[in-house]
N, C-alpha and C positions, 0 to 999 in steps of 0.2 A: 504494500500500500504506500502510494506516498500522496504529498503533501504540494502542491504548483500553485505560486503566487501569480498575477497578474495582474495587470493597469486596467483597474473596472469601470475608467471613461474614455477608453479606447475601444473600436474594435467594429466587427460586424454589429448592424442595429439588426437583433431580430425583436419583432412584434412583441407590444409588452413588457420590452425591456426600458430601464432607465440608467442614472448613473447611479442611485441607488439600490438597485435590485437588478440580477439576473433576471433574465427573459426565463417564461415555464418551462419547467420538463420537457413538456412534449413539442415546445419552440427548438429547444438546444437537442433534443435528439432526432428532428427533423434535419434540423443544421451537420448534424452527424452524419449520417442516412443520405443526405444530401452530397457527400460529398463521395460516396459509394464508400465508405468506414465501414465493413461490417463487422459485428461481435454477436457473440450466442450469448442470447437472455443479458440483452445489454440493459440494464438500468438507468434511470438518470431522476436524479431528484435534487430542490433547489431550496434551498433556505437564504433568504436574504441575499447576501453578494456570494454566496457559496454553491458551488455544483458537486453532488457527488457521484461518482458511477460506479458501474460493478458491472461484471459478465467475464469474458473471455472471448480473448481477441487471438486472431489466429498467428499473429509475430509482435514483438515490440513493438517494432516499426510501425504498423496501424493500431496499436497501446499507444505511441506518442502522438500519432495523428488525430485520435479521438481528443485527447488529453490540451490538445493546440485547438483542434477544432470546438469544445466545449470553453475553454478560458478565453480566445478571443474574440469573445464576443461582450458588447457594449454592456456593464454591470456586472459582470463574474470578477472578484478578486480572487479567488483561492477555488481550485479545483483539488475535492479528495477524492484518488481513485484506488480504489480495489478490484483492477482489470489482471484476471487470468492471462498468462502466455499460453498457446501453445508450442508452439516453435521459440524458448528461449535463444537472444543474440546477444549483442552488446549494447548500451543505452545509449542514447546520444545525449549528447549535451544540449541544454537549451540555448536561445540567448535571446536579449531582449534589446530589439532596434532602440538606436538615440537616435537624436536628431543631428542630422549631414551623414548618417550610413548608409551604404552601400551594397550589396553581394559581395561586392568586390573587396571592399576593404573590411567586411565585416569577417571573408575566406583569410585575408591577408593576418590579422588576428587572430586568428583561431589557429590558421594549420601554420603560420609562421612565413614571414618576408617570402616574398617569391612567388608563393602560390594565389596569386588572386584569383587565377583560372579555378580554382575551385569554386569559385563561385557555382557553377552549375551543376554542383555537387549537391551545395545549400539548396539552391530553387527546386532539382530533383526528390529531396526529400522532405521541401514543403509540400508539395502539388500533392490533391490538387485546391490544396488552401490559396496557394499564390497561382496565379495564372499568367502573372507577367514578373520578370525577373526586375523591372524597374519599380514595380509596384508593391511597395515595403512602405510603415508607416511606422513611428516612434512611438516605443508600446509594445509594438507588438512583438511576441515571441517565436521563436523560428525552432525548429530542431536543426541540429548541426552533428551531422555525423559521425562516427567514430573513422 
């Protein structure tokens, strides 16, 4: 189980949401759903600026993407998940855009001088949260590969 903070007046607006409250359950797990996320007996329940989920997901990797995809959205501070692996890998790291970042210079940081080209390492393992590699907002948190 763990514990994911986030900027709860940033983010996707879904219906019903505000800066003080996450959007409903059944808002942030359409959001989910939406994005072809799938998990078995995926849950999702909301208390205030909180999201919690649970089920089993069939890799980390769409574990992280639900976990992005429920926190950024407009009113979620803190996502707590109890999402099953099936296919245990290795986690990635988060990170959370400032303002004047980049892919590029966000890759450049992460994996060290040189590599900015990894940028499209970043964008591949947001999608399909991000749909354009230009289109990053301060806030918002990205997975960043191992």
């Amino acid at each position: 189980m763990g514990v994911f903070d986030f900027i709860k007046d940033v983010g996707e607006k879904l219906f019903g949401a505000s800066e003080a409250q996450a959007a409903s359950a059944d808002k942030i797990k359409a959001e989910i759903e939406k994005h072809g996320l799938d998990a078995k007996d995926l849950k999702v329940d909301v208390s205030g600026d909180t999201v919690k989920i649970s089920g089993t997901a069939p890799s980390n990797e769409v574990r992280e993407k639900i976990i992005l995809a429920a926190g950024n959205t407009l009113g979620t501070a803190k996502v707590e998940e109890a999402l099953q692996v099936e296919k245990p890998e290795p986690e990635s790291r988060f990170y959370t855009v400032k303002k004047g970042d980049n892919l590029s210079k966000i890759a450049e940081a992460e994996y060290g001088k040189g590599h900015s080209g990894r940028y499209k390492d970043i964008f591949e393992a947001n999608k399909p949260m991000l749909k354009d590699p230009d289109k990053i907002y301060p806030g918002q948190v990205l997975r960043i590969p191992a």
